[in-house]
C-alpha positions in Angstrom: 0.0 0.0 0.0 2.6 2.2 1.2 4.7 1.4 -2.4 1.5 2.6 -4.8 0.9 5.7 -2.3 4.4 6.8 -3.2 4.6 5.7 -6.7 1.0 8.3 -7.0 2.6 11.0 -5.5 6.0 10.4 -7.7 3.8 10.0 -11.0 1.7 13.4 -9.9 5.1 15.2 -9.2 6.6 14.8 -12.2 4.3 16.7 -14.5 4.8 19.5 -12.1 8.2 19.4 -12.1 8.6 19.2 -15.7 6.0 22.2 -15.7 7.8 24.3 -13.5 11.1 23.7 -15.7 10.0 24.6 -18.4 8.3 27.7 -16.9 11.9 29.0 -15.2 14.0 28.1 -18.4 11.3 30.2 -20.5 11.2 33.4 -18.2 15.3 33.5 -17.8 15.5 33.6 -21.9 12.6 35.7 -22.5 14.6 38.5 -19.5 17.6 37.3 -21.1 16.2 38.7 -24.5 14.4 41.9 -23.2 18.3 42.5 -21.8 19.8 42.3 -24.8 17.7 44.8 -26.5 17.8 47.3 -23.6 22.1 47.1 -24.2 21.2 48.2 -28.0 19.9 51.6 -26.3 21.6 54.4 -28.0 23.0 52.2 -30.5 21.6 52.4 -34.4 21.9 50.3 -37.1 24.3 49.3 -38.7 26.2 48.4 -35.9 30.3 48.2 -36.3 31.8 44.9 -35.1 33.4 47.3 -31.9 29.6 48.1 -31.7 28.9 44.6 -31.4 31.1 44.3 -28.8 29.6 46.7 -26.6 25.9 45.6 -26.8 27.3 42.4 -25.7 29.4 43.9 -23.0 26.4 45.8 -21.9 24.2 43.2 -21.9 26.4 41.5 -19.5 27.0 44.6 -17.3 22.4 44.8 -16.9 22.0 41.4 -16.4 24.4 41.7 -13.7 22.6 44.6 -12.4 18.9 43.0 -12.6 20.1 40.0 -10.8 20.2 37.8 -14.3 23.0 34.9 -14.2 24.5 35.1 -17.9 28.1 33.5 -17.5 27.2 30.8 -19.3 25.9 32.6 -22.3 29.1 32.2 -25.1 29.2 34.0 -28.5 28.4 31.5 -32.0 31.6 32.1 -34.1 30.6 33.3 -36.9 27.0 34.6 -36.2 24.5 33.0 -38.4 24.0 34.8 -41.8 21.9 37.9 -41.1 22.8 38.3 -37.4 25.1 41.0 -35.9 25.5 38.4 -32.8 24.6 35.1 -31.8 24.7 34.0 -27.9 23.9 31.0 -26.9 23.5 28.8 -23.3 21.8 25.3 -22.5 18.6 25.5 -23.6 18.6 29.1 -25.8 20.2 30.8 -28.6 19.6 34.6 -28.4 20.1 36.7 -32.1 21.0 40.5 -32.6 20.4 41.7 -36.3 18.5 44.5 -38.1 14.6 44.1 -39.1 14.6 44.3 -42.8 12.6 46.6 -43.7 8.6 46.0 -44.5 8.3 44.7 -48.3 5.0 47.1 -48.4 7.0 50.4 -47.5 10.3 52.6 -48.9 12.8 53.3 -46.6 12.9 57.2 -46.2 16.4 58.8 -47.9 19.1 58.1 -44.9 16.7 55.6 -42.6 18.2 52.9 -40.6 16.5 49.6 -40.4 15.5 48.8 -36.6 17.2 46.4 -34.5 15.5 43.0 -33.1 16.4 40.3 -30.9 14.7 37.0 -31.3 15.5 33.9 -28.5 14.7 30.2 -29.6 15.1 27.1 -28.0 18.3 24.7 -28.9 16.7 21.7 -29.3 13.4 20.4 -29.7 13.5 18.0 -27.0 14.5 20.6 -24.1 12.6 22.3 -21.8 12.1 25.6 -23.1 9.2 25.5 -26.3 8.7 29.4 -26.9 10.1 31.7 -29.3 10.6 35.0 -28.1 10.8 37.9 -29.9 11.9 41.9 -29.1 11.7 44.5 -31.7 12.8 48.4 -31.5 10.0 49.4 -34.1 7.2 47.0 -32.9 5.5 45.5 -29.7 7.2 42.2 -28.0 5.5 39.3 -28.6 6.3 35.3 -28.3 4.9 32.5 -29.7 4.3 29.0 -28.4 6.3 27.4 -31.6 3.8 25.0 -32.8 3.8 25.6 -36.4 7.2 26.9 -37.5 9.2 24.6 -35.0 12.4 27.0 -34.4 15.1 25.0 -32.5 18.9 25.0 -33.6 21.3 27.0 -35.3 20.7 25.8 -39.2 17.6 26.0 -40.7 15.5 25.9 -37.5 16.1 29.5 -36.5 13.8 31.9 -37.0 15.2 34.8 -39.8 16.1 37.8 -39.2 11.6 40.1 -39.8 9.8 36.9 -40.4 8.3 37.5 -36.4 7.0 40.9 -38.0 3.2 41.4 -38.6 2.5 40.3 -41.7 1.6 43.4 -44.5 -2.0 44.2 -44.7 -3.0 43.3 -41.0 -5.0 47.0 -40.8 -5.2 48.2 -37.7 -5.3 45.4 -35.4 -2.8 46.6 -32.9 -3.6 44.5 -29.9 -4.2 41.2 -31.0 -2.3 38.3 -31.9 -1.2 38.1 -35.2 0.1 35.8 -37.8 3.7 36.6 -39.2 5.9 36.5 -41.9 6.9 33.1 -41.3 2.9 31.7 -40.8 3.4 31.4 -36.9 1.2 33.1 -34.3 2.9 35.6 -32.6 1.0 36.6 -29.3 1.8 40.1 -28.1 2.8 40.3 -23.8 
């Protein structure tokens, strides 16, 4: 009796823990991300390799100061085509690069495109699921990663604007939206 009262309670904690897992590995990269776009401040694109540099050095020197552990963030030599930098740690990979600019719209005469950092999960199997996703010219927004499956550094990571709105969404502002890349982004 005493052996099937514990194996319950063993098989009802571990969904939970799993849960809760997945819930701290998922808030640590999405402040992970927010702190990585918050070092961009006062930087425009495009951004110099010593720029580069210093966004990551920043980034370092906030998460520090909000109580974030980062030391085992490392840089991916060379970033991934289209990023300015590529961190990554155990479960996340975190990208820097410029938003391309809307395929609907002309860049004004001397405009720089925006700056965006997206965070994905490494692997599939792990316990974060959710694709984060911080622009300077748009509202946050993640998405739960069910259709476009973003995981890895190949051709699972999400490219640099496909997390925009996509053209023609009118003036729904506040709601979730689908995006270049056929995944719904949810705004937070």
């Amino acid at each position: 009796m005493a052996l099937g009262l514990g194996l319950l309670g063993f098989s009802l904690w571990i969904p939970w823990w799993s849960a809760s897992r997945t819930t701290r590995v998922e808030a640590r990269a999405n402040r992970i991300a927010e702190t990585l776009l918050d070092a961009c401040d006062g930087f425009s694109a495009p951004l110099e390799a010593a720029d580069v540099r210093a966004v990551e050095g920043r980034c370092h020197a906030l998460a520090a100061s909000r109580g974030l552990r980062v030391k085992d963030l490392e840089p991916v030599e060379p970033p991934p085509d289209g990023a300015l930098l590529c961190l990554q740690n155990k479960h996340y990979v975190f990208q820097l690069s410029e938003s391309p600019f809307p395929v609907d719209q002309r860049p004004g005469k001397g405009t720089a495109p925006a700056l965006e950092v997206t965070a994905w999960p490494r692997s599939t199997l792990g316990p974060g699921h959710c694709t984060f996703f911080y622009p300077e010219n748009a509202a946050r927004a993640y998405t739960r990663n069910l259709r476009a499956s973003y995981a890895g550094l190949d051709d699972g990571r999400p490219r640099p604007g496909r997390a925009h709105r996509r053209p023609g969404m009118g003036s729904r502002r506040l709601t979730p939206y689908p995006g270049r890349d056929n995944e719904r982004w949810l705004l937070f």
